[in-house]
Structures are given as C-alpha cells and as structure tokens.
ZADO-1210 file (C-alpha; in nm, 4 decimals, padded with zeros to 6 digits):
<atoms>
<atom x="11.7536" y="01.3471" z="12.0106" code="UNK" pos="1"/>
<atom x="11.4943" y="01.0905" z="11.8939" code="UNK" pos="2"/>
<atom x="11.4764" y="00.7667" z="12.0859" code="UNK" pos="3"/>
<atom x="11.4802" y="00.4054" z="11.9561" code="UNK" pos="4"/>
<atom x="11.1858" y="00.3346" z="11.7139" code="UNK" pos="5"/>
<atom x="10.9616" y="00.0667" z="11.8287" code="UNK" pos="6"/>
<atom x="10.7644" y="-00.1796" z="11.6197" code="UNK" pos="7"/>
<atom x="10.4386" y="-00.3466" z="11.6771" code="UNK" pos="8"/>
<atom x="10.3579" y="-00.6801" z="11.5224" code="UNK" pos="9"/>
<atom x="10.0128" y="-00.7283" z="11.2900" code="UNK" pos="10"/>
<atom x="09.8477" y="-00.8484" z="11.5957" code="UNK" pos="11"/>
<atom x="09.9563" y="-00.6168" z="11.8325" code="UNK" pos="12"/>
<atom x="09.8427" y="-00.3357" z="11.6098" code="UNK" pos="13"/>
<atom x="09.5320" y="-00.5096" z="11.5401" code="UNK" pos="14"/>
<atom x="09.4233" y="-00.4902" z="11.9255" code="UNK" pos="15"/>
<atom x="09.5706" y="-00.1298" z="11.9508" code="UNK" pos="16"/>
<atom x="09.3008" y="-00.0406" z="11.7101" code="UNK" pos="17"/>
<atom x="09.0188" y="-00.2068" z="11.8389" code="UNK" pos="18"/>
<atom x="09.1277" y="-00.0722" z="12.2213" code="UNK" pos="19"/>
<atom x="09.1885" y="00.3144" z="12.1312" code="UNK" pos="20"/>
<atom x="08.9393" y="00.4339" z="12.3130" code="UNK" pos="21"/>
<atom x="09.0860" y="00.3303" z="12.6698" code="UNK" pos="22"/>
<atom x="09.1821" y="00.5312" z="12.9381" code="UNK" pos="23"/>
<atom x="09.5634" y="00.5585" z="12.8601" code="UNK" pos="24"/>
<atom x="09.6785" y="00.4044" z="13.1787" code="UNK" pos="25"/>
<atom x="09.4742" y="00.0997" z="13.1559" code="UNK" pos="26"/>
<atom x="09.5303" y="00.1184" z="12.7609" code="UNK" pos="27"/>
<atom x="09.8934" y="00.0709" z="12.8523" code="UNK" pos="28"/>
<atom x="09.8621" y="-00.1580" z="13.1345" code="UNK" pos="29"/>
<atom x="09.6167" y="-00.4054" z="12.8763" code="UNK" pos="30"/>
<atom x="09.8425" y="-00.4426" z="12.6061" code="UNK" pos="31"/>
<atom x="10.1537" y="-00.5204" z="12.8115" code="UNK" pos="32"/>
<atom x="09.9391" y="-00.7859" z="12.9851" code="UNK" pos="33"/>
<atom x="09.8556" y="-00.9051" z="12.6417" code="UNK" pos="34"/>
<atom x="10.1363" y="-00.8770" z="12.4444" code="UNK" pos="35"/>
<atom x="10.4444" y="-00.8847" z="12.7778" code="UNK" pos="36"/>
<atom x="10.5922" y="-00.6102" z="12.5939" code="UNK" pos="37"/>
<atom x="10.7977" y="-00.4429" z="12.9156" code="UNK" pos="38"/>
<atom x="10.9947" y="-00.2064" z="12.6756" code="UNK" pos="39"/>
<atom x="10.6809" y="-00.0454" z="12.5277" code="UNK" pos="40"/>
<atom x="10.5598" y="00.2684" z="12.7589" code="UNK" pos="41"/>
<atom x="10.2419" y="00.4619" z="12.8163" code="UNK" pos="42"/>
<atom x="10.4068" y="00.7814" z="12.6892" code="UNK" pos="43"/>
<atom x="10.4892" y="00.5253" z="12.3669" code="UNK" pos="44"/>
<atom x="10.1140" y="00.3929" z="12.3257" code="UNK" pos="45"/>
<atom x="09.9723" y="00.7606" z="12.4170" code="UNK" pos="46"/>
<atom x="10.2058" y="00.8601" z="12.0964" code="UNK" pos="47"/>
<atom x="10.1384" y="00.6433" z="11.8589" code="UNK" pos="48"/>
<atom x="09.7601" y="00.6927" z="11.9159" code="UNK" pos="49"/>
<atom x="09.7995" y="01.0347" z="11.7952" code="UNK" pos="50"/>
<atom x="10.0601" y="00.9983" z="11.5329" code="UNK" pos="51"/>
<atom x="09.7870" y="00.7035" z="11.3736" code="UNK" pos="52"/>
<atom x="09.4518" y="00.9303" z="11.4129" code="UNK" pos="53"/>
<atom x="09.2712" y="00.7204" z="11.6327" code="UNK" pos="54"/>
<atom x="09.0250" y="00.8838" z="11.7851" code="UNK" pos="55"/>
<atom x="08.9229" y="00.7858" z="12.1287" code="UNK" pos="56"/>
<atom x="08.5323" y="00.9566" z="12.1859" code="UNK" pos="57"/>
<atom x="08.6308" y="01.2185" z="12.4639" code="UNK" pos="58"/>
<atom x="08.6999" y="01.5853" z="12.4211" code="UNK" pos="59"/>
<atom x="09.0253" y="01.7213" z="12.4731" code="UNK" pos="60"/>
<atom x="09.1606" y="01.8771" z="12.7716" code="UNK" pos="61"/>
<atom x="08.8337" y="01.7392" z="12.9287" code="UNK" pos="62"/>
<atom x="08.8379" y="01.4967" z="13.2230" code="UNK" pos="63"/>
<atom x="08.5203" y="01.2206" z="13.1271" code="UNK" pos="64"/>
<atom x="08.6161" y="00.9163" z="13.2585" code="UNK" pos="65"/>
<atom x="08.6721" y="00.5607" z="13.1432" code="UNK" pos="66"/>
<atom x="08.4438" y="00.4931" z="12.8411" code="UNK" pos="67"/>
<atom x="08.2276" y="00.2237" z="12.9306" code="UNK" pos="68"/>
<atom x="08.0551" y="00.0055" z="12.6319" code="UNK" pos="69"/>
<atom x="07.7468" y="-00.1563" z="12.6322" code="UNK" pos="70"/>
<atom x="07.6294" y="-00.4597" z="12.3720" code="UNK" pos="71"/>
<atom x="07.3309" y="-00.4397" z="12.1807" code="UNK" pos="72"/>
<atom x="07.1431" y="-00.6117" z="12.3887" code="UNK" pos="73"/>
<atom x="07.1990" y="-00.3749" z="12.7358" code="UNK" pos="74"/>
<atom x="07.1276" y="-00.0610" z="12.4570" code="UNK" pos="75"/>
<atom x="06.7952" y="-00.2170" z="12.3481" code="UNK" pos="76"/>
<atom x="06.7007" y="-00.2691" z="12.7420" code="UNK" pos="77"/>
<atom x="06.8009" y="00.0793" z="12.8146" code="UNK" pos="78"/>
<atom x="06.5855" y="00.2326" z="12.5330" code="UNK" pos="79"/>
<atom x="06.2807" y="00.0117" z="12.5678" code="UNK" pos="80"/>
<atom x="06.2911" y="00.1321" z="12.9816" code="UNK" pos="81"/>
<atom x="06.4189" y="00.4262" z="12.9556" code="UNK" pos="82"/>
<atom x="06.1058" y="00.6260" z="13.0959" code="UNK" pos="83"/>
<atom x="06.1297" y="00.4480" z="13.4548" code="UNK" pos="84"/>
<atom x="06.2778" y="00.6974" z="13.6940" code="UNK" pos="85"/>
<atom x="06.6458" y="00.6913" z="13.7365" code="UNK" pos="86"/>
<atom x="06.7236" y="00.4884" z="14.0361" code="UNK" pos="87"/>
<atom x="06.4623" y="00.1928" z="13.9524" code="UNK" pos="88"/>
<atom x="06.6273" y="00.2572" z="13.5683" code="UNK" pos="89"/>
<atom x="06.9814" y="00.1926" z="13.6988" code="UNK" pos="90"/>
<atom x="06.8773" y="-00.1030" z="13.9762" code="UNK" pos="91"/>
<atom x="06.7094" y="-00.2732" z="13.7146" code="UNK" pos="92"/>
<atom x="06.9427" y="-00.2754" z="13.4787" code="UNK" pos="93"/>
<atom x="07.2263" y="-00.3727" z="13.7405" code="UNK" pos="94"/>
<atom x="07.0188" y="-00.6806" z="13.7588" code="UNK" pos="95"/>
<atom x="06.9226" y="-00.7652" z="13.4335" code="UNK" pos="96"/>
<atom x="07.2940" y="-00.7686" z="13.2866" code="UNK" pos="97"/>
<atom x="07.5007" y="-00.8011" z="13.6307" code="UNK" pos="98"/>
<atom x="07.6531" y="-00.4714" z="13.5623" code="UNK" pos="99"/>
<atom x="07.8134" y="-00.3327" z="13.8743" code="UNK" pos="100"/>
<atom x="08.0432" y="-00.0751" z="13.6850" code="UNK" pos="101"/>
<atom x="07.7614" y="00.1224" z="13.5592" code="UNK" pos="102"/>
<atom x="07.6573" y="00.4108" z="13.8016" code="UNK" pos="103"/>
<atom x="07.2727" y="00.6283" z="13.8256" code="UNK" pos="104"/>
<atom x="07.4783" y="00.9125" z="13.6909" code="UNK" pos="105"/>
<atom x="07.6408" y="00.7402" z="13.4093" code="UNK" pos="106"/>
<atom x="07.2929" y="00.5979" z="13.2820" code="UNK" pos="107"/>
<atom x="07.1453" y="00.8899" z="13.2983" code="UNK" pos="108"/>
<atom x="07.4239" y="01.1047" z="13.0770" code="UNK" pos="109"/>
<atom x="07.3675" y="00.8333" z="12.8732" code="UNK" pos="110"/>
<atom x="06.9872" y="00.8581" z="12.7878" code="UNK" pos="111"/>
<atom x="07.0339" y="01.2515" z="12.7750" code="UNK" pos="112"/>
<atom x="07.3707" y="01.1611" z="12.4787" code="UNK" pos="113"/>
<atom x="07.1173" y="00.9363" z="12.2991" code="UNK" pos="114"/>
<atom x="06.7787" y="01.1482" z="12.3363" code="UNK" pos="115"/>
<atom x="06.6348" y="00.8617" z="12.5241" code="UNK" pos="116"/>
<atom x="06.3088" y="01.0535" z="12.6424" code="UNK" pos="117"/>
<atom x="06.1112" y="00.9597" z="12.9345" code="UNK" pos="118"/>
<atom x="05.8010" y="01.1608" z="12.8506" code="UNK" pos="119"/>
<atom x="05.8648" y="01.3745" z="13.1918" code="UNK" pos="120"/>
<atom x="05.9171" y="01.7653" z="13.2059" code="UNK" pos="121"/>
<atom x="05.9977" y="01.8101" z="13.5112" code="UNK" pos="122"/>
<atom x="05.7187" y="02.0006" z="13.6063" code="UNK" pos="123"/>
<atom x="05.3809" y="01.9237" z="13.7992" code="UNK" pos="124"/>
<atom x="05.0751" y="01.8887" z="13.5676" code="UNK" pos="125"/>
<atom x="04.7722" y="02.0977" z="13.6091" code="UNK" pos="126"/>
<atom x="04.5235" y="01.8950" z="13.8408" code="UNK" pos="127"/>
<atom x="04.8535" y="01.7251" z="14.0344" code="UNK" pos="128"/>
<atom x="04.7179" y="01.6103" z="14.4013" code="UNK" pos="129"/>
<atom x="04.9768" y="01.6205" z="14.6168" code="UNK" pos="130"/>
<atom x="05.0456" y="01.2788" z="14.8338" code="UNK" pos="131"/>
<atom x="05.0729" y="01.4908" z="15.1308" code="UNK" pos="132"/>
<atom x="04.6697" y="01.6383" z="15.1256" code="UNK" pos="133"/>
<atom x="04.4875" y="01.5465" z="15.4401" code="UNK" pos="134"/>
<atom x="04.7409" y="01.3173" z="15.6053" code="UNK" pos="135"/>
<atom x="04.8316" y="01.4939" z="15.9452" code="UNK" pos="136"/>
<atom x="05.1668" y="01.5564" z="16.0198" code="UNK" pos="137"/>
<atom x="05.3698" y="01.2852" z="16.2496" code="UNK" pos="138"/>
<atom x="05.5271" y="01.3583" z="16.5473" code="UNK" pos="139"/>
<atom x="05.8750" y="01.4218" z="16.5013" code="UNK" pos="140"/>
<atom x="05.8475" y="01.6504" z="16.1344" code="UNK" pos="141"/>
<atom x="05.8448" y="02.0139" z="16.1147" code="UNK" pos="142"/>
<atom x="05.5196" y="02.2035" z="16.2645" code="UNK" pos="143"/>
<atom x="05.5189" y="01.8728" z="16.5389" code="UNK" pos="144"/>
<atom x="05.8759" y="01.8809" z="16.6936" code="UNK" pos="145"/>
<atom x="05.9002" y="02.0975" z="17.0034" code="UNK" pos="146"/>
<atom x="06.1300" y="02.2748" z="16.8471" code="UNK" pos="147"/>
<atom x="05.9829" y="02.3691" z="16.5484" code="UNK" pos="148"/>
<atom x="05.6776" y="02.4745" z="16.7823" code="UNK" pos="149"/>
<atom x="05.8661" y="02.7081" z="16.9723" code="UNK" pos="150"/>
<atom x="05.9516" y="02.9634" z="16.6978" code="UNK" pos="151"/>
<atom x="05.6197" y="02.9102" z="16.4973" code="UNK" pos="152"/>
<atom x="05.3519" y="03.1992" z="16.4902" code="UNK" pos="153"/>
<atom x="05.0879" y="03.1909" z="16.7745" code="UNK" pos="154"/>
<atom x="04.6858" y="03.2884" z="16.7075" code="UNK" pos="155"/>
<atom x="04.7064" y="03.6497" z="16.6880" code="UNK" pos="156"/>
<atom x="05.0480" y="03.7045" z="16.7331" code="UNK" pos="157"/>
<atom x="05.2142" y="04.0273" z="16.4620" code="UNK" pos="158"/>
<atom x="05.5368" y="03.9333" z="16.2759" code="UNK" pos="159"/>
<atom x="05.7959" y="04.1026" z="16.4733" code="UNK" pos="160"/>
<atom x="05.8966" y="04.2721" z="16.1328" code="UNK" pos="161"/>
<atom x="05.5493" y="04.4236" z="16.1005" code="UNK" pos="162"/>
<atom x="05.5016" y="04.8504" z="16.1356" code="UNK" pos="163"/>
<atom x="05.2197" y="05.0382" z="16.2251" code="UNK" pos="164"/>
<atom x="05.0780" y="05.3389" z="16.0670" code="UNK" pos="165"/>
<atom x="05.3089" y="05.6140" z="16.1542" code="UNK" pos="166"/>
<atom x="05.6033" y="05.4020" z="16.2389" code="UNK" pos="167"/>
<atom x="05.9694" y="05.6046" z="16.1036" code="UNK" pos="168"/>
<atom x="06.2700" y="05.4845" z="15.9723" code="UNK" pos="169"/>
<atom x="06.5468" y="05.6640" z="15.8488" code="UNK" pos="170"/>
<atom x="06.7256" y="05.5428" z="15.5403" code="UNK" pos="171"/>
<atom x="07.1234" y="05.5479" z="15.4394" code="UNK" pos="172"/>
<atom x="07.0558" y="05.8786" z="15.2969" code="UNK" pos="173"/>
<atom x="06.9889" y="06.0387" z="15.5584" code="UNK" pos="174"/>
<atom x="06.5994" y="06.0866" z="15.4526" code="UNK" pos="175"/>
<atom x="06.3373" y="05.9924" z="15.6866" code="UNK" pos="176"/>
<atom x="06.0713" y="05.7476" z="15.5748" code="UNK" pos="177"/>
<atom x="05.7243" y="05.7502" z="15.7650" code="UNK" pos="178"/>
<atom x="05.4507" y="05.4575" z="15.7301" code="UNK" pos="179"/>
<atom x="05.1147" y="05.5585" z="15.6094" code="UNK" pos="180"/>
<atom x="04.7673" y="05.4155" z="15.4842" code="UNK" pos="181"/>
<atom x="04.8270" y="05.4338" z="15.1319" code="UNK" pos="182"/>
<atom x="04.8207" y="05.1320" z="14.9187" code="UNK" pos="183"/>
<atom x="05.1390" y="05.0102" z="14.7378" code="UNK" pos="184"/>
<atom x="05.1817" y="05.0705" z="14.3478" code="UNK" pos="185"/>
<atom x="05.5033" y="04.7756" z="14.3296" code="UNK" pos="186"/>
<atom x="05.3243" y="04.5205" z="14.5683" code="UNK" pos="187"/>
<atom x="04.9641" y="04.5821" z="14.6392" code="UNK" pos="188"/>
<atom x="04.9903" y="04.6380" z="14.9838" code="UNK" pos="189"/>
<atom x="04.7727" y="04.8425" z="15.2238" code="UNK" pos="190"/>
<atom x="05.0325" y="05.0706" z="15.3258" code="UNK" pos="191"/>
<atom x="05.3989" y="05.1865" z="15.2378" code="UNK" pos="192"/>
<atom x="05.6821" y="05.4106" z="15.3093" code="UNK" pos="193"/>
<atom x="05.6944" y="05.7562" z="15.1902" code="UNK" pos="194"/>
<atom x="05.9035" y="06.0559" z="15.2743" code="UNK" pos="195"/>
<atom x="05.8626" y="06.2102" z="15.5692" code="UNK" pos="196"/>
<atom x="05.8892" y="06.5515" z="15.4905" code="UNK" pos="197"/>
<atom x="05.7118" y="06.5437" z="15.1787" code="UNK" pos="198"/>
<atom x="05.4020" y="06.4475" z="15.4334" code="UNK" pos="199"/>
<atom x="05.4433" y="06.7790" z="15.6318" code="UNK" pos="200"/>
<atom x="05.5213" y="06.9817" z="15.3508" code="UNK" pos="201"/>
<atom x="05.1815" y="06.8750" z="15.1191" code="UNK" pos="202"/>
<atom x="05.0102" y="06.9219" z="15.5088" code="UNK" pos="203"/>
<atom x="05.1209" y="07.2844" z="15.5172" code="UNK" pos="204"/>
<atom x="05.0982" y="07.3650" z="15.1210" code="UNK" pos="205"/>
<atom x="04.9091" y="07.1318" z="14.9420" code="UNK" pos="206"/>
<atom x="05.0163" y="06.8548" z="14.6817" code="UNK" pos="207"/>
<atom x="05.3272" y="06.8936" z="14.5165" code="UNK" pos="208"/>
<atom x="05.3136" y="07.0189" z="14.1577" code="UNK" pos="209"/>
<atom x="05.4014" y="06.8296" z="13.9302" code="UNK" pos="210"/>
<atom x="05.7874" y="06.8504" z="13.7629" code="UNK" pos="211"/>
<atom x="05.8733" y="07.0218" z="14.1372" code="UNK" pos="212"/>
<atom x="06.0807" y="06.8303" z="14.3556" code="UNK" pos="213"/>
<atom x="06.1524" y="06.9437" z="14.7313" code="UNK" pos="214"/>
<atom x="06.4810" y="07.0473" z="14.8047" code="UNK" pos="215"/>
<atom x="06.6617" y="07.0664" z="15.1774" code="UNK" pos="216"/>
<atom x="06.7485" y="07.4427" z="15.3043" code="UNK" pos="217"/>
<atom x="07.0055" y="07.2987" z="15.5647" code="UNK" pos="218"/>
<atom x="07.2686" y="06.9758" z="15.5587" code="UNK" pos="219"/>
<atom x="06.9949" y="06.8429" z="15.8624" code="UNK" pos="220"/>
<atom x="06.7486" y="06.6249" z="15.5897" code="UNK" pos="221"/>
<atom x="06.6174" y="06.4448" z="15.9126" code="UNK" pos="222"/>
<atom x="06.4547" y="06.8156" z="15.9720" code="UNK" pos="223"/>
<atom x="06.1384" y="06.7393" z="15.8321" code="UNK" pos="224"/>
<atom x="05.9746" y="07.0633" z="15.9101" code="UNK" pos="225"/>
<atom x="05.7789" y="07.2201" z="15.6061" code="UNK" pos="226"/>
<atom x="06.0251" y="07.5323" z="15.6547" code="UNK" pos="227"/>
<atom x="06.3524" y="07.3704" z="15.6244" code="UNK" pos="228"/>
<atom x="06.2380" y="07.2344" z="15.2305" code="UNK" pos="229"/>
<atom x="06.1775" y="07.4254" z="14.9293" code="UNK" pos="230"/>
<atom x="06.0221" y="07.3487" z="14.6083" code="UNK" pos="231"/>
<atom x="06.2005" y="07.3583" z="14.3319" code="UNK" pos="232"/>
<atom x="06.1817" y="07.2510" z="13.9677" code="UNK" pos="233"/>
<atom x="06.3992" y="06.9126" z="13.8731" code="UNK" pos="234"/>
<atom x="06.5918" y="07.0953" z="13.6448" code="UNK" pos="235"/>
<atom x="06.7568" y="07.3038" z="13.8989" code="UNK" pos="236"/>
<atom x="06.9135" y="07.0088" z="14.0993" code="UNK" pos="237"/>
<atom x="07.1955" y="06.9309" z="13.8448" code="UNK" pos="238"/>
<atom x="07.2904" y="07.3062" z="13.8737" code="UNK" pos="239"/>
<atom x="07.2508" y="07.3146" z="14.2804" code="UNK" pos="240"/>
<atom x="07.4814" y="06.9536" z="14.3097" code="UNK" pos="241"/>
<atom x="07.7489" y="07.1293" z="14.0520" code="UNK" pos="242"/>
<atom x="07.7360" y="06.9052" z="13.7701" code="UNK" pos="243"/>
<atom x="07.6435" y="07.1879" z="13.4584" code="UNK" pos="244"/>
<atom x="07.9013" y="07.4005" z="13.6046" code="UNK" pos="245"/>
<atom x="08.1908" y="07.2199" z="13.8333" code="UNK" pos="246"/>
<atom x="08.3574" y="07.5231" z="13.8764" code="UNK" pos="247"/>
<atom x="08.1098" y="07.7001" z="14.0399" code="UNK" pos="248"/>
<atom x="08.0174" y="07.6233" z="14.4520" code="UNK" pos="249"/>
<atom x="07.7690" y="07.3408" z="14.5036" code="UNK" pos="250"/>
<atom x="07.5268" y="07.4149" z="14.7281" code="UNK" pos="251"/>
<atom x="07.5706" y="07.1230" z="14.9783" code="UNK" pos="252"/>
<atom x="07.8949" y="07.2466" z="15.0046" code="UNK" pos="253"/>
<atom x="07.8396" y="07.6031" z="15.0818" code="UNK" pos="254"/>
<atom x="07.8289" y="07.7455" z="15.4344" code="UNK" pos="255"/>
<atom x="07.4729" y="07.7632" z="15.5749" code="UNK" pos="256"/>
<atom x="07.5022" y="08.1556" z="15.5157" code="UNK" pos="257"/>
<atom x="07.5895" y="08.0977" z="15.1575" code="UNK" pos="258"/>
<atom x="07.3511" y="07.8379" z="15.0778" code="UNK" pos="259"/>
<atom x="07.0162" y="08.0766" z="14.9933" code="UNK" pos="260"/>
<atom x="07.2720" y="08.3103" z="14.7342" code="UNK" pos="261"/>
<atom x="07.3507" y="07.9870" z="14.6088" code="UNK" pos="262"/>
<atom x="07.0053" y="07.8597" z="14.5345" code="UNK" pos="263"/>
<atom x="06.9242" y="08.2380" z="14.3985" code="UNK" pos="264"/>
<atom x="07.1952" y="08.2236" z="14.1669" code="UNK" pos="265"/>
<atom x="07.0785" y="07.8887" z="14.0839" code="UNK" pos="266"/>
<atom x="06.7761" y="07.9650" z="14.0079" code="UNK" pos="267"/>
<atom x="06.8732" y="08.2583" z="13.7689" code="UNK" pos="268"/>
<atom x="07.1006" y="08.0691" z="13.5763" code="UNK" pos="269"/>
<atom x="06.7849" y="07.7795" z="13.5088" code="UNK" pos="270"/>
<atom x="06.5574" y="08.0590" z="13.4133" code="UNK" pos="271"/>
<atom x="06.8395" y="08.2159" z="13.1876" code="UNK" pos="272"/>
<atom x="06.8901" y="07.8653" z="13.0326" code="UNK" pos="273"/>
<atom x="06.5214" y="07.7893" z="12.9983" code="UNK" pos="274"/>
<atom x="06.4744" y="08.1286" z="12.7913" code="UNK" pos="275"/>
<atom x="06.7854" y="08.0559" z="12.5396" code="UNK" pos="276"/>
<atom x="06.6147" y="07.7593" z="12.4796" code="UNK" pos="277"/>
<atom x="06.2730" y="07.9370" z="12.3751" code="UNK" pos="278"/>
<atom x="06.4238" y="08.1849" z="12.1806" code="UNK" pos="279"/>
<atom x="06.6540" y="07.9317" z="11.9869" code="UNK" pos="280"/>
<atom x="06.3686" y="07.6749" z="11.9412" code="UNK" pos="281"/>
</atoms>
C-alpha cells in the first residue's frame, strides 16, 4: 500500500538540489528547519534523492563521513602549502580560515584525492645526518635508565643464546644436531648445525657420496653411532617409507627383526626398477 504523495514547492526543491550531498540526518534535519515542513521525513528526503538521481559524492554501502566543502579560496591555500608537513599543514590552515571542523586526517585524504604532492617519499635520502649523531643520551632514555642498564650486555659478556663448538641439540624429528666450525652457506656465519650422525659416520667412512643419503637401522635416530646408519641411494627412501608400493610393509613399521629383510627387499626392487628403466630407455 503506497502512502500519501508529498509535494515540494520550487523553492524547496531548489535547496534539495543544491544540499544533496548531506549526511541524510542532517539533510533532513536542514530542510525542516528551513522549510517547517513536520510532515516530510528522512525516510521521505532519503527517497526522493534516489528516485531524482542526485548523486551525493560517497560510495555506497561505505561509511565516509559528512562531506565537508571548502571555497576557492581555502583550496588555493591548501594547494599553494600543501608540501608543509601535516600537522603545521592542518594548524595553519585552522588559523588562516577559522576552520575548527576540519581534522589532520581529513586534510590529508584530501591532498592524497587531489594529487596535492609534497615532494616527500617517505624515505631518508642518501647523505641524511641523523639529529641524534654525537649528542649523548639524557638521563632518563633508554641505555641511561637503571632499568634499561640492568638487562643491557656487559664488556665481554656471551649472549645467553650463543653455542660453542660441539654444543647438541636435538630437533622435533628426533635427529640430533651438533655445532661445528664450518661456515654457513644461508647466513655467512662461522659455524652451523649439522647432523650429528652424519659427523661420525664421514669420521668412520669418509665423505658421503654423492646421490647417497644415510638411513637409520633402528627407530633410536638419537643413536648416532656410525653402525646404527646405512648408506643408501635417495631413490630407495620412497620404497623403504611405503609410498611406490602401500601395500607392502614400511620399514619404520617393521619389527626390529624384520627391518634388514625389509631394506634387502628394498633394495632389490630399486635395482630391478633401475634396470627396466635402462633397458626401456
């Protein structure tokens, strides 16, 4: 059921226009201050905006405000200044045109909306001396308080998260890592991690060849002892964990008697693969 149609005089239609861009409550609370029309509501005004087109500047379904409007003259001031940093920007301009509606935020969206630019990246330029260089730091800042001096670094003290050359950890894995005097390939440093049993094993046999991998005999992988690994090429691992054939027994899951048939059959089926693959190629 429609309601009762409401008209608008020339005049009141006239300054319906020229205020469409209003927030809608003080939109509605304007023109009945203007007009005394008490039987005209906002849901009425919000209506007729739509049904005439008049577009009000703000996105839909997005919260931005009340639309505040600045003369020619304030736009002129903003764009001749606009390279002074924002809060002398907005206190300046607060003063120059007794604005005290206009917030730092809202004067800064509006140099970004109208490319205003200040002729600053951001950034510090090559050369930059920082204000701070040779002035000693006061009482009462960080590096002077007593509290900031209790939990600072003494001469000669070691970072309490430093390790020495043969410290061990062992990881979530289960595999033990031992520190050593070997230089980092990721971060440069003098020393680094490395498997544990890897250590003992190219102690006892030499280096590692290359494309072998060492496998664990037992379900203990913190037994680093050169006897309880094996090498092994990397292409027998997916067969050992049960991936290229599910149905057959992995071999972390077989009993420690089964385990070395399990890595013998293992080992036949990779060979057996690897010389399909030759005669095929």
């Amino acid at each position: 059921m429609k309601g009762r149609a409401i008209s608008y005089s020339a005049d009141e239609m006239a300054w319906l226009e020229a205020n469409r861009t209003l927030v809608i409550s003080d939109y509605h609370r304007a023109f009945v201050d203007a007009f005394g029309r008490t039987d005209v509501a906002l849901v009425n005004l919000h209506s007729l905006r739509k049904r005439k087109g008049w577009k009000v500047g703000r996105a839909p379904g997005r919260y931005v405000g009340r639309l505040r409007k600045y003369t020619a003259a304030e736009m002129a001031w903003l764009e001749e200044n606009r390279a002074l940093p924002i809060a002398d920007y907005h206190r300046r301009f607060c003063e120059a045109f007794d604005r005290t509606d206009v917030t730092a935020g809202a004067l800064h969206g509006l140099r970004k909306r109208h490319k205003f630019r200040t002729g600053r990246t951001g950034q510090f330029e090559q050369g930059h001396v920082s204000p701070n260089k040779g002035r000693p730091c006061p009482e009462g800042v960080s590096g002077r308080h007593p509290n900031a001096r209790r939990t600072q670094f003494k001469k000669g003290q070691a970072a309490p998260n430093a390790h020495d050359i043969g410290d061990e950890r062992v990881r979530s894995d289960g595999y033990v890592e031992i520190m050593v005097a070997e230089r980092n390939p990721y971060t440069g440093a003098p020393r680094r991690y490395v498997f544990k049993h890897r250590v003992l094993w190219e102690q006892a046999n030499g280096p590692l060849p290359s494309g072998m991998v060492l496998k664990c005999l037992s379900d203990n992988k913190e037994n680093c002892d050169p006897a309880n690994w094996e090498a092994v090429e990397r292409g027998l691992l997916p067969i050992l964990n049960g991936r290229r054939t599910p149905r057959r027994l992995a071999f972390e899951d077989a009993a420690d008697e089964l385990k070395p048939l399990v890595l013998a059959q293992a080992k036949l089926r990779h060979q057996a693969g690897k010389a399909r693959r030759r005669l095929s190629a």
